[in-house]
N, C-alpha and C positions, 0 to 999 in steps of 0.2 A: 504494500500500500504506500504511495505515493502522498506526503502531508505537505504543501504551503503555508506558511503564516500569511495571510494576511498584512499589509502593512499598517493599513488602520484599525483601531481600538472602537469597539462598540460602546455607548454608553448607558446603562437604563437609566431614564431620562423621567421615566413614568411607576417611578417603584411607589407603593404605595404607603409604605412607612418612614417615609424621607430620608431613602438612602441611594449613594451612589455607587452601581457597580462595575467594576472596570473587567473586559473578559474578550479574551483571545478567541480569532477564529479561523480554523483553519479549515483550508478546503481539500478535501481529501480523494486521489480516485488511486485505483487500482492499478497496478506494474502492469506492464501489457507483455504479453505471453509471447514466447518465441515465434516466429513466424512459421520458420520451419516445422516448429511441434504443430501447429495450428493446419496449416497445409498437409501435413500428414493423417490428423485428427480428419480432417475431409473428407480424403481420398477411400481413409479406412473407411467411414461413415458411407460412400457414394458403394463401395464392393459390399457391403451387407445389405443397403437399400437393393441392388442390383442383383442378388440372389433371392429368385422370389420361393423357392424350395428350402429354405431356410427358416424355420419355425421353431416353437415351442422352446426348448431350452438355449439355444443358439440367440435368440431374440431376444429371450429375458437375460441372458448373458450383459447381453449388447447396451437393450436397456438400463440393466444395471450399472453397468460404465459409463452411461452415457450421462447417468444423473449423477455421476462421482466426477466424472472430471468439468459438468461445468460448474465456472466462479463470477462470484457476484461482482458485477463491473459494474455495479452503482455507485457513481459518486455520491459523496455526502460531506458536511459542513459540521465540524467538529470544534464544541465549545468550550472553554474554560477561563473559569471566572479566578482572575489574580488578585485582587483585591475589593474592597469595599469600604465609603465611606459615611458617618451620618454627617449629610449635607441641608438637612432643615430642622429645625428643634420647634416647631410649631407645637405646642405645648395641645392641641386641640385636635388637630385632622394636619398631620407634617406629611408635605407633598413636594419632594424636588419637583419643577416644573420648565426647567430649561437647564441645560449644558453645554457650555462652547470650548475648544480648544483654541491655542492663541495659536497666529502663523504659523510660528517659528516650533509649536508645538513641545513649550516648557515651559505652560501652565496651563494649567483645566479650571474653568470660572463657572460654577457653582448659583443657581436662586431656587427658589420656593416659595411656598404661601407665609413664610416667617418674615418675608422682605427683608434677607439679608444676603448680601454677598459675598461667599467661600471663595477663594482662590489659593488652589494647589501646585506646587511645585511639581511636574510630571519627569520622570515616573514614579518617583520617591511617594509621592499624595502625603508631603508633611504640608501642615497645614501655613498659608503666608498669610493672606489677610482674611479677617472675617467682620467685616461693617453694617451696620443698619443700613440700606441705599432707600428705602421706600415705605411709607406706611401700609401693607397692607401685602398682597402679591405681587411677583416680580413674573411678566410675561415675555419679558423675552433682554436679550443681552448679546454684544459681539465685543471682539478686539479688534482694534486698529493694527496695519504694519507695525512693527518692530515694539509690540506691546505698548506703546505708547498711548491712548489714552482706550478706555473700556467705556461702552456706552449703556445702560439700561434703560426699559422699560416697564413702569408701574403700573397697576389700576387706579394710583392716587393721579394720574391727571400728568403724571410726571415724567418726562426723558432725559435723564440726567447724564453728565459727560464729567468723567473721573480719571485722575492720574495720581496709579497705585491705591489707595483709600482715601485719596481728598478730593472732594466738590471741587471742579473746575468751572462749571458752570450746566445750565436747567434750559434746554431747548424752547423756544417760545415762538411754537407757530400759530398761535390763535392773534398773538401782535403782527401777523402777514396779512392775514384775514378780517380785518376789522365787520365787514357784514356778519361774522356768526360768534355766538357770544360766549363769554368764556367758560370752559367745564359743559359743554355743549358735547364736544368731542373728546376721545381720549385716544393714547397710542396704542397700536398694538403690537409692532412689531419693529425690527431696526436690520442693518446691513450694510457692511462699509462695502465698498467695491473700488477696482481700480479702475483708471480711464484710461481706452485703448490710446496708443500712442502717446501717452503723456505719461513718461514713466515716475517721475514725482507728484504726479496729481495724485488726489484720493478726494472718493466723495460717499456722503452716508446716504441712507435711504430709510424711511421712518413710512409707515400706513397710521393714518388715521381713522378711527371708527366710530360711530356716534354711541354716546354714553348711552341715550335712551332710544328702543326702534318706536318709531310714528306709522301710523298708518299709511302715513303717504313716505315711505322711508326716504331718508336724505341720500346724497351720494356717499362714502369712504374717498380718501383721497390720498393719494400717493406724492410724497413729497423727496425732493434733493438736494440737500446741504452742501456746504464745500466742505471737505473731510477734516481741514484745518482748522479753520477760522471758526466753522461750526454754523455759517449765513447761510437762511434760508434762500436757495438760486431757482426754484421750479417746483411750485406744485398744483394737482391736476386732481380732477374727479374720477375716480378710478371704475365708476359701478357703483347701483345701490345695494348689491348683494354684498353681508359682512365679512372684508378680507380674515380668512386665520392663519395664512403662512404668507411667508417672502423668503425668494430666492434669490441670488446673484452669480451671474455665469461668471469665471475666472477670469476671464478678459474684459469684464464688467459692462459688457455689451447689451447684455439683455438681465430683463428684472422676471421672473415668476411669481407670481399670484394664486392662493387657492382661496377658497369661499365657504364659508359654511354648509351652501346648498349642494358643494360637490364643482362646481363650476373652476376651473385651470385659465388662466389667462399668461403671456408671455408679450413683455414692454420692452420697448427700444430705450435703452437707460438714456443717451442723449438728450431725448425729446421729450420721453414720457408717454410714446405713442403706443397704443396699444397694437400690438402684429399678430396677435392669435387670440383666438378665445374659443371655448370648449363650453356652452353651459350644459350644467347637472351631467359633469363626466364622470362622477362618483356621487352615487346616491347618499353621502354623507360628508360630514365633514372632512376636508384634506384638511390633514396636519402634519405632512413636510413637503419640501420639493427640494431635488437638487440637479443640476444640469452637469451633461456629461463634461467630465475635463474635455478642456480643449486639447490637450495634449493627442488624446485619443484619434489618432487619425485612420483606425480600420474601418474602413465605409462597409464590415458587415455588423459593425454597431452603429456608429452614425450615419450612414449613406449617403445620399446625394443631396443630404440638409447642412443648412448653416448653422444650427444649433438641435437639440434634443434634451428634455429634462422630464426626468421621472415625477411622479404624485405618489404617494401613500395616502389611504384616507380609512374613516372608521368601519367602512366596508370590505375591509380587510383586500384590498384590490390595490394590486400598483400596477399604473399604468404608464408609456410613454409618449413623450408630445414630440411632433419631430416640426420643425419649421424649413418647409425648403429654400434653397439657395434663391436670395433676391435676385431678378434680371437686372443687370445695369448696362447704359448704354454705354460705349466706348467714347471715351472723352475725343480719341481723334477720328471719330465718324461724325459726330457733331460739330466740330471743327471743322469739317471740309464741307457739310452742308452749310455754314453760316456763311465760307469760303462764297459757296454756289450762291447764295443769296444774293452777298455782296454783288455778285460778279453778273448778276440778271438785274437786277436793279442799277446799277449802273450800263448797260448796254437798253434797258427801257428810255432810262433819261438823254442817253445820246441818239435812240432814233425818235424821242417825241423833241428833242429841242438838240440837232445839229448842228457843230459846231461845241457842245456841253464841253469837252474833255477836246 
């Protein structure tokens, strides 16, 4: 049997006694068998098929060997769990409820219903900081490159921007929006991302969703900060169906979107525009998404698309969105038609007024 580790660590994310368990996974299949033993296994196989005078003992012989020498070539996924921590001390109903790993992947950032934020030193999981960050639940949290600053979000109203356990500063997008009034909305979700081609740039990405639903439900809106300064530069009404996940592709290209109703959406992080949408692609709530690395260049996982990201949802259903390759037009084919333009519109003006040039 043939074992892989895996390179990444699973987390349970959703343990019900507020703890966090770290555990290995390997994938495992089967040594593949001589060829020549297999070829021969055949041949034997095709001279006993090919005697049909050959019954009763000769047969159950044959039988009998036949159910000895085959093996189980089913792959399978082999777990084990290396450690575990208590990461929410909710003295009532303690519920981890989000886990992030930092880039560079030497620390593990930690919330739950206790609104406090754990951060572990990996792989050690000795404990570094443990702060109050929010009154109330912590729904969701990311790191910036180079660990530099950790961003969360509350059900208190709050999206807070921290370096190491000090208050940096409290995102305020309701002061963008003067028409809609304050604690109207709340955040639900966060996501740094990078920007193609700009290799120092960084920028966040936050959803907001209204505190209370209306009969006439309001939009959710998807908003993009500059990753540094923390200034609100673009935000959009995303749907009035309530976002519950966001994603961010590695080349920070595009944004993923899931819904409570089950509905997948995928945004042009630039603009904000929305280029796919999927409603009620999962009869329940999605609550993750992640898009393929870009790295991955085998087209019989991503094929002839420009992007692809997976949904998990409470329907127990993961499925894939694939977005095919935009058409664009050749800058130097349009160039040579504005070429042609020029060049008709000037030989107009010279035969209606001779003499022109």
């Amino acid at each position: 049997m043939l074992c892989t580790s895996w390179i990444y660590i699973w987390l349970e994310k959703t343990s019900q006694d507020g703890t966090c368990c770290l555990m290995d996974f390997k994938y495992c299949t089967p040594k593949h068998a001589d060829k020549t033993a297999g070829s021969n296994l055949q041949q034997g196989n095709a001279r006993q098929r090919a005697g049909r005078g050959n019954k009763g003992g000769e047969d159950g012989a044959f039988g009998s060997r036949d159910v000895t020498d085959m093996k189980d070539e089913t792959a399978h996924i082999s777990v084990t769990e290396l450690a575990e921590v208590q990461s929410d001390l909710n003295p009532q109903d303690p519920l981890q409820k989000v886990v992030r790993f930092s880039p560079d992947f030497s620390l593990l950032v930690t919330g739950g219903t206790d609104g406090h934020i754990r951060v572990w030193e990996f792989p050690s999981l000795r404990k570094k900081f443990d702060f109050k960050a929010h009154e109330g639940e912590i729904e969701d949290l990311d790191i910036s490159q180079e660990n530099k600053h950790l961003v969360t979000v509350g059900r208190d109203f709050a999206c807070s921007v921290w370096s190491s356990n000090q208050l940096v500063m409290g995102l305020e997008w309701h002061e963008t929006m003067p028409q809609i009034a304050e604690k109207t909305y709340r955040y639900m979700a966060c996501r740094f991302g990078k920007v193609e081609d700009q290799k120092d740039a960084l920028r966040l990405y936050t959803v907001q969703i209204p505190h209370k639903r209306d009969r006439k439900p309001p939009p959710c809106y998807l908003t993009k900060w500059d990753g540094k300064s923390f200034l609100p530069m673009l935000s959009t009404p995303c749907g009035t169906e309530v976002i519950s996940s966001l994603a961010v592709s590695d080349s920070g290209t595009f944004l993923g979107l899931g819904t409570v109703t089950g509905s997948v959406a995928i945004f042009i992080a630039f603009s904000l525009q929305r280029l796919y949408y999927v409603q009620e692609s999962h009869s329940f709530v999605v609550t993750d998404l992640a898009f393929l690395p870009d790295k991955l260049n085998d087209r019989n996982i991503k094929g002839n698309n420009e992007t692809a990201m997976f949904s998990v949802a409470v329907d127990s259903r993961c499925q894939v969105h694939a977005v095919p390759n935009r058409r664009s037009f050749p800058i130097w084919l349009l160039l040579f038609f504005c070429g042609l333009m020029v060049a008709g519109v000037v030989l107009f003006l010279q035969y209606i007024f001779p003499g022109f040039i």
